[in-house]
SEVEX-452368 format. One line per field, with one value per residue: residue in one letter; x, z, y of N, C-alpha, C in turn; residue number from 1. Coordinates in Angstrom, 1 decimal. Example, Ala and Ser with C-alpha at 12.3 -4.5 7.8 and 13.67 -1.06 7.14 Angstrom:
<rs>
code: c(A, S) $
npx: c(13.2, 12.8) $
npz: c(7.8, 7.1) $
npy: c(-5.7, -2.2) $
capx: c(12.3, 13.7) $
capz: c(7.8, 7.1) $
capy: c(-4.5, -1.1) $
cpx: c(13.2, 12.9) $
cpz: c(7.8, 7.9) $
cpy: c(-3.3, 0.0) $
pos: c(1, 2) $
</rs>
This chain:
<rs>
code: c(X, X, X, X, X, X, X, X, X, X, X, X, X, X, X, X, X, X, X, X, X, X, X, X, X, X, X, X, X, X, X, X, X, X, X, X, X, X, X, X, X, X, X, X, X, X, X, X, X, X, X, X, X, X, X, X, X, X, X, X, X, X, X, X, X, X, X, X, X, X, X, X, X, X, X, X, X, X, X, X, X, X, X, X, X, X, X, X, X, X, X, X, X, X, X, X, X, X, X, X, X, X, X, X, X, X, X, X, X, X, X, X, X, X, X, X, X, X, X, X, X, X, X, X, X, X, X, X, X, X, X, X, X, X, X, X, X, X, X, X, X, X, X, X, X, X, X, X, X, X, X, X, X, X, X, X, X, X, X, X, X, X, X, X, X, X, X, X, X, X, X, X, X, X, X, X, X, X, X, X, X, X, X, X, X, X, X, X, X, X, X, X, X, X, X, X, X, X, X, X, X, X, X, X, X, X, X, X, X, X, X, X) $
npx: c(71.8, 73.1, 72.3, 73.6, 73.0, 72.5, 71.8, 69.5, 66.6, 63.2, 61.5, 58.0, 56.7, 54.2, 54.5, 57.4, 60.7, 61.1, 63.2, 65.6, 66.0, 68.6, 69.5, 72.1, 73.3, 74.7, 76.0, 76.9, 78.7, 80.2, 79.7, 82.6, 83.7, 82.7, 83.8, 86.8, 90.0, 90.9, 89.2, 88.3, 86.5, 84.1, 83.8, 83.7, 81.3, 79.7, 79.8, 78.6, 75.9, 73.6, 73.7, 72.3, 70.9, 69.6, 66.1, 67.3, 65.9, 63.2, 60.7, 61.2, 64.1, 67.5, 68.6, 69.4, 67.7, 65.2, 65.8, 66.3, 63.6, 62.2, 63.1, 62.0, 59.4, 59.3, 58.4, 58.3, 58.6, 58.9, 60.9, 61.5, 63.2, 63.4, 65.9, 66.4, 64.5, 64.2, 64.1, 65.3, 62.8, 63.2, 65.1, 66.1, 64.4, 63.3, 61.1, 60.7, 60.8, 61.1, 59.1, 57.0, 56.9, 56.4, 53.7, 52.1, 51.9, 50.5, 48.8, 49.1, 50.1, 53.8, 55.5, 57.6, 61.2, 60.9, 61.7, 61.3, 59.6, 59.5, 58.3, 56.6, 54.1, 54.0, 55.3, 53.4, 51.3, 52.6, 53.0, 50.5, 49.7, 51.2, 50.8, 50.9, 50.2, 50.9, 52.8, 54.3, 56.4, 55.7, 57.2, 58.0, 55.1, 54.2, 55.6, 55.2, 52.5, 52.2, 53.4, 56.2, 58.7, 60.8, 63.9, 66.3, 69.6, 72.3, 73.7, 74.4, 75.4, 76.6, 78.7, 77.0, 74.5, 71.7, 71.2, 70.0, 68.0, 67.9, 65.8, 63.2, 63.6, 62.9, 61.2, 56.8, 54.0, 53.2, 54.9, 56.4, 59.3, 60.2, 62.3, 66.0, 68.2, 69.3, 70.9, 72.8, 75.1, 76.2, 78.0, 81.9, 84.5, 87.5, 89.8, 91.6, 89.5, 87.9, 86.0, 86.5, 84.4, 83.3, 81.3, 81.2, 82.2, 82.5, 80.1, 78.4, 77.6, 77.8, 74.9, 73.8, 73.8, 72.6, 69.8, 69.4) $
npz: c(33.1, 30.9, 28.0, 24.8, 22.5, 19.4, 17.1, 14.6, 14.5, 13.7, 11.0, 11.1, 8.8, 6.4, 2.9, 3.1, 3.5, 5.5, 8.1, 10.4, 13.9, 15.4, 17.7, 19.8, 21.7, 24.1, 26.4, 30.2, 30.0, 31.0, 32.3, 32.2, 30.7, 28.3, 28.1, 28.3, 26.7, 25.8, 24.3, 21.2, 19.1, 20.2, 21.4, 18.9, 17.7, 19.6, 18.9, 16.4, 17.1, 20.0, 23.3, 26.4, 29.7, 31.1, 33.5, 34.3, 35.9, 36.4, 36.3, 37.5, 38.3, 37.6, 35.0, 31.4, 30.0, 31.1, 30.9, 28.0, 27.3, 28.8, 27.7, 25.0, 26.0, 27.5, 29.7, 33.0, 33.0, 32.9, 31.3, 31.5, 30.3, 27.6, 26.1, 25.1, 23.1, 20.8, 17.4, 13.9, 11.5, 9.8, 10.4, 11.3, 13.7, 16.1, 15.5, 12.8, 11.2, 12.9, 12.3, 11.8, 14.1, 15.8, 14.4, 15.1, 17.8, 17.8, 15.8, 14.0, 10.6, 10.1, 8.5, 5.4, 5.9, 8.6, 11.9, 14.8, 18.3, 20.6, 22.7, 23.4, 24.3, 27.0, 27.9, 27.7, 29.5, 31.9, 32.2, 32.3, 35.2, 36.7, 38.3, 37.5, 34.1, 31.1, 27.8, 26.3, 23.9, 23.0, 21.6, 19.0, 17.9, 18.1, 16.2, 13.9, 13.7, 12.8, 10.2, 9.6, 9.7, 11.7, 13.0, 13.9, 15.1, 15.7, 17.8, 20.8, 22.0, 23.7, 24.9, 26.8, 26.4, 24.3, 23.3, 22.4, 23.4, 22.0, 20.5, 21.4, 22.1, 19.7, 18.9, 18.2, 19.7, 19.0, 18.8, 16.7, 14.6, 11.9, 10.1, 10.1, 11.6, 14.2, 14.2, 14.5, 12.6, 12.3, 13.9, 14.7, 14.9, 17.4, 19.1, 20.6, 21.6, 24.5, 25.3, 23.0, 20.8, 18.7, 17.4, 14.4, 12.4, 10.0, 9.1, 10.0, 9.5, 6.6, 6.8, 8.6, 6.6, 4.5, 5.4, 5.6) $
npy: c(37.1, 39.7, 40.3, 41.3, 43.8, 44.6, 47.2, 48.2, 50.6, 49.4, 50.1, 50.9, 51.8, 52.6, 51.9, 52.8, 51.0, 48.9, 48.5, 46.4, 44.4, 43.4, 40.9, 40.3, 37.3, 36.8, 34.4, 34.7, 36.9, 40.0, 43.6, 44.5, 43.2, 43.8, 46.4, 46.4, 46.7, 44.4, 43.2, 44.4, 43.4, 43.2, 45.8, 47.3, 46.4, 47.5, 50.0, 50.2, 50.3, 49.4, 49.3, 47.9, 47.6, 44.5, 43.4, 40.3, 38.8, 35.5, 33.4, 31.2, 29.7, 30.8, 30.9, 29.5, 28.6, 29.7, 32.5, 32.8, 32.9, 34.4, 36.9, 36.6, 36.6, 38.9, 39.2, 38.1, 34.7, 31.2, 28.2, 26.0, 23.2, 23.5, 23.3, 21.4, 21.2, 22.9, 23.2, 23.2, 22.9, 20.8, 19.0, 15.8, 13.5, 11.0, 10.2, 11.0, 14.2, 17.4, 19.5, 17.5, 16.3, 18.5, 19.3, 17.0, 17.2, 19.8, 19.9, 22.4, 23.2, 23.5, 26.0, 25.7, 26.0, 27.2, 27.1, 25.7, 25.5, 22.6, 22.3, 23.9, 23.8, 23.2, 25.4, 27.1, 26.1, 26.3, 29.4, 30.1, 29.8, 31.5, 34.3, 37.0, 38.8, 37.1, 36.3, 34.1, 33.9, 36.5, 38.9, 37.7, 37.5, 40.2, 41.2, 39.3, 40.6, 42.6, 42.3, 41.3, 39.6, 37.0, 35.6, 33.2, 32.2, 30.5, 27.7, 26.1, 23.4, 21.1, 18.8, 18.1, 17.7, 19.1, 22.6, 24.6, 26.9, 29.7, 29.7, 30.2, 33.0, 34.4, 33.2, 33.1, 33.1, 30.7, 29.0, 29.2, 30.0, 32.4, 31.5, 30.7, 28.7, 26.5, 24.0, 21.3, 21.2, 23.9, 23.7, 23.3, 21.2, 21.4, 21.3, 23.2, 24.4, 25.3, 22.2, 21.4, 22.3, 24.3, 27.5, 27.8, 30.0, 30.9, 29.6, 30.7, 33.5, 33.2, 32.3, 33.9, 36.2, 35.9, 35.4, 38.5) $
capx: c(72.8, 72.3, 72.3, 74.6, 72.0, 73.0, 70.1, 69.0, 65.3, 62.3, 60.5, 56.5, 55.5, 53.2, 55.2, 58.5, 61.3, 61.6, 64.8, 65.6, 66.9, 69.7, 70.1, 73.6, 73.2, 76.5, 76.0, 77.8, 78.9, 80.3, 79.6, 83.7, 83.5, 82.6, 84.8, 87.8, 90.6, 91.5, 87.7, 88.0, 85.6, 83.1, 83.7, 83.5, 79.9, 78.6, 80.1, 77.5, 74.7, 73.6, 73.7, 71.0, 70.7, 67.9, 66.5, 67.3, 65.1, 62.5, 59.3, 62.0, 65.8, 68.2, 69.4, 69.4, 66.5, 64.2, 66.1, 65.9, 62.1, 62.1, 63.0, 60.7, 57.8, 59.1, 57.9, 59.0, 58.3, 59.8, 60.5, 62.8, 63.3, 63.3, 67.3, 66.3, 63.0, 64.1, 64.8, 65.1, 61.6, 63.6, 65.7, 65.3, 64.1, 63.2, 60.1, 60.3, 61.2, 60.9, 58.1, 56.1, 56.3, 55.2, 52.0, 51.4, 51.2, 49.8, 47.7, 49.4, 51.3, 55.0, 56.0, 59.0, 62.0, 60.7, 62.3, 60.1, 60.3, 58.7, 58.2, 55.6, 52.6, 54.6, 55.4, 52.2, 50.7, 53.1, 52.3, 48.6, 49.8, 51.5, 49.9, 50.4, 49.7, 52.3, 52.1, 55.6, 56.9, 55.0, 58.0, 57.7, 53.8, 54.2, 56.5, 54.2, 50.8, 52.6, 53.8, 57.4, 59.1, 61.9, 64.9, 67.1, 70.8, 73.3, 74.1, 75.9, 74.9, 77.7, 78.7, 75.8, 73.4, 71.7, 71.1, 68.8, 67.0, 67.6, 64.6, 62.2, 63.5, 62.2, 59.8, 55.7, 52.8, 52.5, 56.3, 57.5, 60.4, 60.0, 63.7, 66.8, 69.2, 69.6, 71.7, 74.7, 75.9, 77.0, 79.7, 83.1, 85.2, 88.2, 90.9, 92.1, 88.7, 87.2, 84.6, 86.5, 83.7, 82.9, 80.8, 81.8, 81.5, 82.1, 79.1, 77.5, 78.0, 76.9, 73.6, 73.1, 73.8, 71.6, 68.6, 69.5) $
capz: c(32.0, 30.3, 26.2, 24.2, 21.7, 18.1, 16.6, 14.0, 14.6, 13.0, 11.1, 11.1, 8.3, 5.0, 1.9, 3.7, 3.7, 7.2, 8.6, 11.0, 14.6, 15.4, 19.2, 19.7, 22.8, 25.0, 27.9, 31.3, 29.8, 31.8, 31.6, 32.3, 29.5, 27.2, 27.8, 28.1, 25.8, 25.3, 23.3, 20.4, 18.3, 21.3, 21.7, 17.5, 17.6, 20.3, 17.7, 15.1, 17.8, 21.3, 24.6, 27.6, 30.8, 31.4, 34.5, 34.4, 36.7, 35.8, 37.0, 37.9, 38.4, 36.8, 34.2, 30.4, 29.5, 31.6, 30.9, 27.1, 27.2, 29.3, 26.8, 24.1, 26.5, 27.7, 31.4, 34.0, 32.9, 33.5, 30.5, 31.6, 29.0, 26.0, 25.3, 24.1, 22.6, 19.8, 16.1, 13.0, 11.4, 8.8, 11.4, 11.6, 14.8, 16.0, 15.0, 11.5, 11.5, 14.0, 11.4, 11.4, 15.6, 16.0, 14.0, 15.5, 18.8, 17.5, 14.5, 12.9, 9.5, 9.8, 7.0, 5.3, 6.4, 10.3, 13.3, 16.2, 19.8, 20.8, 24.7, 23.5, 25.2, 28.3, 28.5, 27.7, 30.4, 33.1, 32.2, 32.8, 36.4, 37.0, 39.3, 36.4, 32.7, 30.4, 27.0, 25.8, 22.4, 22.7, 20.6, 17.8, 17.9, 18.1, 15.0, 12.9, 13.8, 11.8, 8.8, 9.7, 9.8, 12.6, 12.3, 15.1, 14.4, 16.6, 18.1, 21.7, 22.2, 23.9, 25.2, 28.1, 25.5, 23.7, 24.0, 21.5, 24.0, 21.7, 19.3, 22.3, 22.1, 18.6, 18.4, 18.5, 20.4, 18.7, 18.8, 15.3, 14.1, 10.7, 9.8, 10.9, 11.9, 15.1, 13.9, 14.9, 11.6, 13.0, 15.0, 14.4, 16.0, 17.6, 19.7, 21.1, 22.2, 26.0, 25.2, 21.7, 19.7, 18.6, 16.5, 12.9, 12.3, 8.6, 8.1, 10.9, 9.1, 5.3, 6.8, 8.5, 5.3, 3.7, 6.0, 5.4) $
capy: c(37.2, 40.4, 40.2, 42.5, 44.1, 45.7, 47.2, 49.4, 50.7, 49.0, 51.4, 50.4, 53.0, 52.1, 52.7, 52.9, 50.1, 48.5, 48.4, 44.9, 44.5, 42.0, 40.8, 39.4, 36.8, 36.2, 34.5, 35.0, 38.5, 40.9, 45.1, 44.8, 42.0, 44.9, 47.7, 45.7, 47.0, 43.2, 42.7, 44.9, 43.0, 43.6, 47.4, 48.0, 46.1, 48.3, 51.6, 49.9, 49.6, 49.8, 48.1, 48.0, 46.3, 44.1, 42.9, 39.0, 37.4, 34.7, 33.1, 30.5, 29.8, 32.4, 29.3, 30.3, 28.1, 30.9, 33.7, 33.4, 32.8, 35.7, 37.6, 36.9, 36.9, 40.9, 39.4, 36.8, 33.1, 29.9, 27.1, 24.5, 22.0, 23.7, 23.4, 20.6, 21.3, 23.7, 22.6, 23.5, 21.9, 20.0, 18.1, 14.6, 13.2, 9.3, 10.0, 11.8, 15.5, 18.1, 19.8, 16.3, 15.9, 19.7, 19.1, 16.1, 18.0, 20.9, 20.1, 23.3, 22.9, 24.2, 26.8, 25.4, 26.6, 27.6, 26.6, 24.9, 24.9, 21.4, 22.6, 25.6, 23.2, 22.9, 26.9, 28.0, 25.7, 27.2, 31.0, 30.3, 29.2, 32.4, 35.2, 38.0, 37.5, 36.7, 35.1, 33.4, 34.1, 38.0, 39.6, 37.5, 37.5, 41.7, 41.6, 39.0, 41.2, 44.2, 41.7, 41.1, 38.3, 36.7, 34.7, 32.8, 31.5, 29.7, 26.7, 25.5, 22.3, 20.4, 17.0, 17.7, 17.8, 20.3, 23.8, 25.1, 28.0, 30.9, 30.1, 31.2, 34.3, 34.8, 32.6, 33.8, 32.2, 29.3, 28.4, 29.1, 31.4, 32.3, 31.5, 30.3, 27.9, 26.5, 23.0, 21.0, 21.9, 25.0, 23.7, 22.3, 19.9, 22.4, 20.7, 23.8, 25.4, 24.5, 21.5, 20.6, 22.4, 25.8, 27.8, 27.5, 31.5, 31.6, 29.0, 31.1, 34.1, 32.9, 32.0, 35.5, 37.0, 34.8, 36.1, 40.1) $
cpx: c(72.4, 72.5, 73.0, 73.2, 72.9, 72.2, 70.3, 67.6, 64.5, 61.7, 59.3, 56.0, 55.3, 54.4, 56.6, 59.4, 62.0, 63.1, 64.2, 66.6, 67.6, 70.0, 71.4, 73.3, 74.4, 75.8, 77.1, 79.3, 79.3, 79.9, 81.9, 84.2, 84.2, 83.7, 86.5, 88.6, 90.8, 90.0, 87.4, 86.7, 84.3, 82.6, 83.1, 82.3, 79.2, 78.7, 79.1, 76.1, 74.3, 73.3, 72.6, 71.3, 69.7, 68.0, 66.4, 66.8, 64.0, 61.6, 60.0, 63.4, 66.3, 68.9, 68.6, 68.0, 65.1, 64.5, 66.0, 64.7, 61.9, 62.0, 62.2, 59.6, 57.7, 58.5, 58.3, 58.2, 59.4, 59.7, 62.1, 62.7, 63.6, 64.3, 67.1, 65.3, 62.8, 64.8, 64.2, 64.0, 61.8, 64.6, 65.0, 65.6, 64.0, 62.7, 59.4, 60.7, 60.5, 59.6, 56.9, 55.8, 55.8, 53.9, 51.0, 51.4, 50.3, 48.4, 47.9, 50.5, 52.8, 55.4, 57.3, 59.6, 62.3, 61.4, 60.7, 60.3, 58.6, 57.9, 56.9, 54.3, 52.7, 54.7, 54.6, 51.4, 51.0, 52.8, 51.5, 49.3, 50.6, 50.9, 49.9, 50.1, 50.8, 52.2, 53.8, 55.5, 55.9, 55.7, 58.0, 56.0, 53.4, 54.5, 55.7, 52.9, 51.2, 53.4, 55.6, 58.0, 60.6, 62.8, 65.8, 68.3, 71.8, 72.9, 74.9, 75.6, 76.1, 77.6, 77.7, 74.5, 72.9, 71.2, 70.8, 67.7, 66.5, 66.1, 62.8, 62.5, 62.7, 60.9, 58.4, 54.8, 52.6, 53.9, 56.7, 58.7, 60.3, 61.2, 64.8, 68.0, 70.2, 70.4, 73.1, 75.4, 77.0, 78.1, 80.5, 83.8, 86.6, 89.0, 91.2, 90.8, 87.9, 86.2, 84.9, 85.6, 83.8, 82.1, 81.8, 81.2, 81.5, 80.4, 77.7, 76.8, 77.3, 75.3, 73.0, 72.9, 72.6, 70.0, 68.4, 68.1) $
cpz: c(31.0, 28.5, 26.2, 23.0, 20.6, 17.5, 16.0, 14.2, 13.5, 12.6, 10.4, 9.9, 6.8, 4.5, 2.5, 4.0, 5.2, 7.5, 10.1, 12.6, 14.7, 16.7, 19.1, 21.2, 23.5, 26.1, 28.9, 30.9, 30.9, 31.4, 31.4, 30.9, 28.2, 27.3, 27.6, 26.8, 25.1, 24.3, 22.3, 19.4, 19.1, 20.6, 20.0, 17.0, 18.3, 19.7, 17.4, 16.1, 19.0, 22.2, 25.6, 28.3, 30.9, 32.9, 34.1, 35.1, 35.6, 36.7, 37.1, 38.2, 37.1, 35.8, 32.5, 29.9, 30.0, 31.3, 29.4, 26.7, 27.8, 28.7, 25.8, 24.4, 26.7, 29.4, 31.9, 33.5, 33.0, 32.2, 30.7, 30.9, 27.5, 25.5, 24.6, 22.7, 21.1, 18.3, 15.2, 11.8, 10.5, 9.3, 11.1, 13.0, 14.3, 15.4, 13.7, 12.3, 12.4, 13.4, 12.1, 13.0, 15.8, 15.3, 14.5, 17.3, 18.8, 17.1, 13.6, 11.6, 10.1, 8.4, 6.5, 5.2, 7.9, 11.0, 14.3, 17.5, 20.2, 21.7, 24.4, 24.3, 26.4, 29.1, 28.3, 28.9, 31.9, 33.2, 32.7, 34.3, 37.5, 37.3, 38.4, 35.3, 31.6, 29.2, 26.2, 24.1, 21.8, 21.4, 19.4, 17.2, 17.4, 16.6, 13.5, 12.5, 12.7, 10.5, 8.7, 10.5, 11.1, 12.4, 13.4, 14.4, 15.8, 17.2, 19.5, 22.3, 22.2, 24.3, 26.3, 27.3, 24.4, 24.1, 22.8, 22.3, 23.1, 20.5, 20.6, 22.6, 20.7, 17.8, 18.6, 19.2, 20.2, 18.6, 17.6, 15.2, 12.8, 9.9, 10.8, 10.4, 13.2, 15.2, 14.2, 13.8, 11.8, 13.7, 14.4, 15.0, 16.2, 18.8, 21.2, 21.9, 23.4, 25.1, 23.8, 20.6, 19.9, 17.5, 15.2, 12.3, 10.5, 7.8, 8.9, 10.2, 7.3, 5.9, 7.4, 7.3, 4.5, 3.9, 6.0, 4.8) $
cpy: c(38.2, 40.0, 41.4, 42.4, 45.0, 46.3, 48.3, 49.2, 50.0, 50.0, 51.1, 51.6, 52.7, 52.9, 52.7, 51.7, 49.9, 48.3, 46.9, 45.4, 43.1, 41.9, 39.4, 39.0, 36.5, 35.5, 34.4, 35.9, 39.3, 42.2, 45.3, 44.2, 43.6, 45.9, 47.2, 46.1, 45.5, 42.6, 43.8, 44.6, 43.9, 45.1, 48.1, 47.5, 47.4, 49.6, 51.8, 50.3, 50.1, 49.0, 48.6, 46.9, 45.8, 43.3, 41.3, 38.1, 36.7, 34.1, 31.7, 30.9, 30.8, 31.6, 30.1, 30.0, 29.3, 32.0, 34.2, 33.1, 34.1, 37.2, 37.9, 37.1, 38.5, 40.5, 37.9, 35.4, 32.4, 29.0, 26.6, 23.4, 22.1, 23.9, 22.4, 20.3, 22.1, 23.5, 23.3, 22.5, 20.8, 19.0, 16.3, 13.8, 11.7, 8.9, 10.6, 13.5, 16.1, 19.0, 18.9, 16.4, 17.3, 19.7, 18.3, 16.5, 18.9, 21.0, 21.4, 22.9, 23.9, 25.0, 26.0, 26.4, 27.4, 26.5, 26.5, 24.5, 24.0, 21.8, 23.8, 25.3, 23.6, 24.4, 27.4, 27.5, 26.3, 28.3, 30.8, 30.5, 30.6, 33.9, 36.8, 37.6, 37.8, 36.0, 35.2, 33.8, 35.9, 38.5, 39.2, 37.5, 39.0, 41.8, 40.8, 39.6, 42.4, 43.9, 41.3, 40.0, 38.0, 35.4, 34.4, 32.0, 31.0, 28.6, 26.2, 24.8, 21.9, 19.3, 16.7, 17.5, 18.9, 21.4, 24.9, 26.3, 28.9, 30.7, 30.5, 32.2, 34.9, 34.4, 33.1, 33.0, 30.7, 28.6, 28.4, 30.3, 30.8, 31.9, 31.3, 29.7, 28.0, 24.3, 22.7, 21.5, 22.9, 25.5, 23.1, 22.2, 21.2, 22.4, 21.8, 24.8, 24.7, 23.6, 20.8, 20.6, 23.7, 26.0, 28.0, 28.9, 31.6, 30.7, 29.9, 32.6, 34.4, 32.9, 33.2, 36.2, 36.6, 35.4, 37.6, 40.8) $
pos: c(1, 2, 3, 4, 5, 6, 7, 8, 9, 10, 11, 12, 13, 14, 15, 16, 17, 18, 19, 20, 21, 22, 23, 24, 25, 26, 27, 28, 29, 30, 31, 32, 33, 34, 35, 36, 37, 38, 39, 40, 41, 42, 43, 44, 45, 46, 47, 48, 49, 50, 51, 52, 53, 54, 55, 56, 57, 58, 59, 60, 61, 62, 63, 64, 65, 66, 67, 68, 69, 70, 71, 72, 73, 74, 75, 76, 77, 78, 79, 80, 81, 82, 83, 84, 85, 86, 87, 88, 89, 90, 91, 92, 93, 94, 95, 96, 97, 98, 99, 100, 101, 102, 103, 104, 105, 106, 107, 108, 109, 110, 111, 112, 113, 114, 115, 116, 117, 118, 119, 120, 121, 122, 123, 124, 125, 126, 127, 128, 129, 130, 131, 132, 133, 134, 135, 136, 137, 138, 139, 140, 141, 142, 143, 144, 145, 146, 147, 148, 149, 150, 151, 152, 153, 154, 155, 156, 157, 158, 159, 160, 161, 162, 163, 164, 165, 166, 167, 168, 169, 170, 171, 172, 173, 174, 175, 176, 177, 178, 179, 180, 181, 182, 183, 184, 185, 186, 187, 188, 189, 190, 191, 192, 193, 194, 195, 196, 197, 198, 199, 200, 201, 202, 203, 204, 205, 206, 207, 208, 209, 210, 211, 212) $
</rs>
């Protein structure tokens, strides 16, 4: 499932105001998807931006959960589980927040305001296991080593459960993203759209802004 990308360059230079990239995630995207007269919105992102194919395999099944770990790692890994695994650290769980149960795996404090993928034990144990070398959450680990911060947003957690992947795309080694919002909040109730929810863009929307 390739990703639609919009990006302005990072620019790494002392004294110099960084500029940010933005990956816009679709899944089950078409290249037809995109050119499509009937997807203006689409075509007037990719104006702003630019598009790339990637290859999509995975050190597993071709399922999103591998495919957006894939991405943050930059090389083939497998983490099955972590649709459900990924919260915003202020969440509240069974067992006290999603903050409080990542430390008590960890022993690391959570920053407030970080996002947390639970599963980061589970996908760092599988990498080892894999015949090249690979280390999950690379891209945000790259972008923290050079002082710059990452931020994950959306939501499409339906009546099968949840589906919280995208914060292992942004997330770093140790499973945090510096910023966010990956909450049911996000959605609203919406009669008329497959599944009876959707993303709730203008709240989706405020909270990008918010992160600029």
């Amino acid at each position: 499932m390739p990703p639609v990308a919009a990006a302005r360059p990072v620019v790494i230079t002392p004294g110099v105001q960084r500029g940010r990239v933005v990956i816009v995630i679709v899944d089950r995207l078409s290249i037809g998807d995109l050119v499509a007269t009937s997807m203006p919105h689409f075509r007037a992102l990719l104006k702003k931006g630019a598009m790339g194919l990637m290859n999509d395999n995975t050190a597993g099944q071709q399922i999103p959960e591998n495919t957006y770990a894939t991405i943050g790692a930059g090389a083939h890994i497998a983490a099955p589980g972590t649709a459900a695994l990924g919260f915003n650290a202020w969440e509240k769980l069974p067992t006290g927040t999603a903050g409080e149960e990542y430390r008590s795996y960890t022993g690391q404090e959570v920053p407030a305001g970080s996002l947390v993928e639970l599963g980061i034990a589970g996908i760092v144990r599988q990498t080892r296991e894999l015949p090249y070398p690979a280390l999950p959450g690379a891209i945000g680990s790259a972008l923290h080593a050079v002082g710059l911060k990452t931020a994950a947003l959306g939501n499409a957690d339906n009546p099968s459960g949840l589906q919280r992947q995208v914060v292992t795309v942004a997330m770093d080694n140790r499973g945090l993203v510096d910023y966010g919002d990956v909450g049911d909040d996000l959605l609203t109730l919406d009669p008329s759209f497959p599944g009876g929810m959707r993303t709730d863009y203008e709240k989706l929307q405020a909270r990008f802004a918010a992160h600029r």
